[in-house]
C-alpha positions in Angstrom: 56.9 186.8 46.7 58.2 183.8 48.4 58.7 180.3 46.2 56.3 178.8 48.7 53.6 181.5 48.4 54.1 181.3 44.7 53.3 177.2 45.0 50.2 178.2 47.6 48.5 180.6 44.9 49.2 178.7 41.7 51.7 181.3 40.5 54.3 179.6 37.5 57.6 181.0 37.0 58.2 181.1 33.6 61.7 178.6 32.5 64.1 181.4 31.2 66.1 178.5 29.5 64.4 177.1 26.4 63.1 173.1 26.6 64.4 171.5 23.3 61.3 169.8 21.8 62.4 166.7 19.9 62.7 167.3 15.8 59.4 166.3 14.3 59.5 162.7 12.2 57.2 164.2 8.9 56.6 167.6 7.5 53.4 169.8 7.3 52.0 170.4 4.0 50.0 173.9 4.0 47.9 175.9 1.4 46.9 179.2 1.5 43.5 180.3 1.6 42.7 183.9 0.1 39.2 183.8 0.0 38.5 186.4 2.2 39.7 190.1 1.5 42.6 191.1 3.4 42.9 187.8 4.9 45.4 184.7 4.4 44.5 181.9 6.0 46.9 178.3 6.2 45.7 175.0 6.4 48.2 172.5 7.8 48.2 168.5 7.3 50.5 166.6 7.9 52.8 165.2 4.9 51.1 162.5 3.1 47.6 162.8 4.2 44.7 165.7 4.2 43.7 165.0 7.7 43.8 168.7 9.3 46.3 169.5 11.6 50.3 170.1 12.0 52.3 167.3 12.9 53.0 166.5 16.4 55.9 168.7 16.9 55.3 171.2 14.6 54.6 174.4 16.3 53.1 177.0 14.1 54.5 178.9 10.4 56.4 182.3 10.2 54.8 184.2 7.1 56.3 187.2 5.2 55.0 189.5 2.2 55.7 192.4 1.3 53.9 195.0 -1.4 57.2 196.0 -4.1 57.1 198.2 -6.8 59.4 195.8 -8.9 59.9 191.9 -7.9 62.8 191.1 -6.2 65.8 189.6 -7.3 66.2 187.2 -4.4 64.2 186.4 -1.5 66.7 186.7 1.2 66.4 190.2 2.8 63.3 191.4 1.0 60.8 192.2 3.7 
């Protein structure tokens, strides 16, 4: 498909180089909630307040666990 025909139909190239977003100026807080079975969920705020929401800039959390038979020495490498 041409450039032009892409433009015509609304068709968006994805960027294949990566936009820097700028380095957010506070932190998110978080806490887990484990009310549910089965289910984690994370409420974000940002640092210094409880209004709901991450920080502009902030764009989501990576989360890890894993089930052991024995607790690990370190974190680094367990899951």
């Amino acid at each position: 498909m041409r450039e032009e025909d892409k433009l015509d139909y609304g068709v968006h190239t994805p960027d294949l180089v990566p936009t820097p977003s700028p380095k957010p100026e506070t932190y998110p807080e978080a806490e887990a909630d484990t009310s549910v079975i089965r289910q984690v969920t994370i409420h974000f705020w940002d640092s210094g307040t409880k209004k709901r929401g991450k920080p502009h800039g902030v764009h989501g959390a990576e989360i890890r666990w894993v089930i052991l038979d024995h607790a690990p020495e370190t974190v680094k490498g367990s899951a």
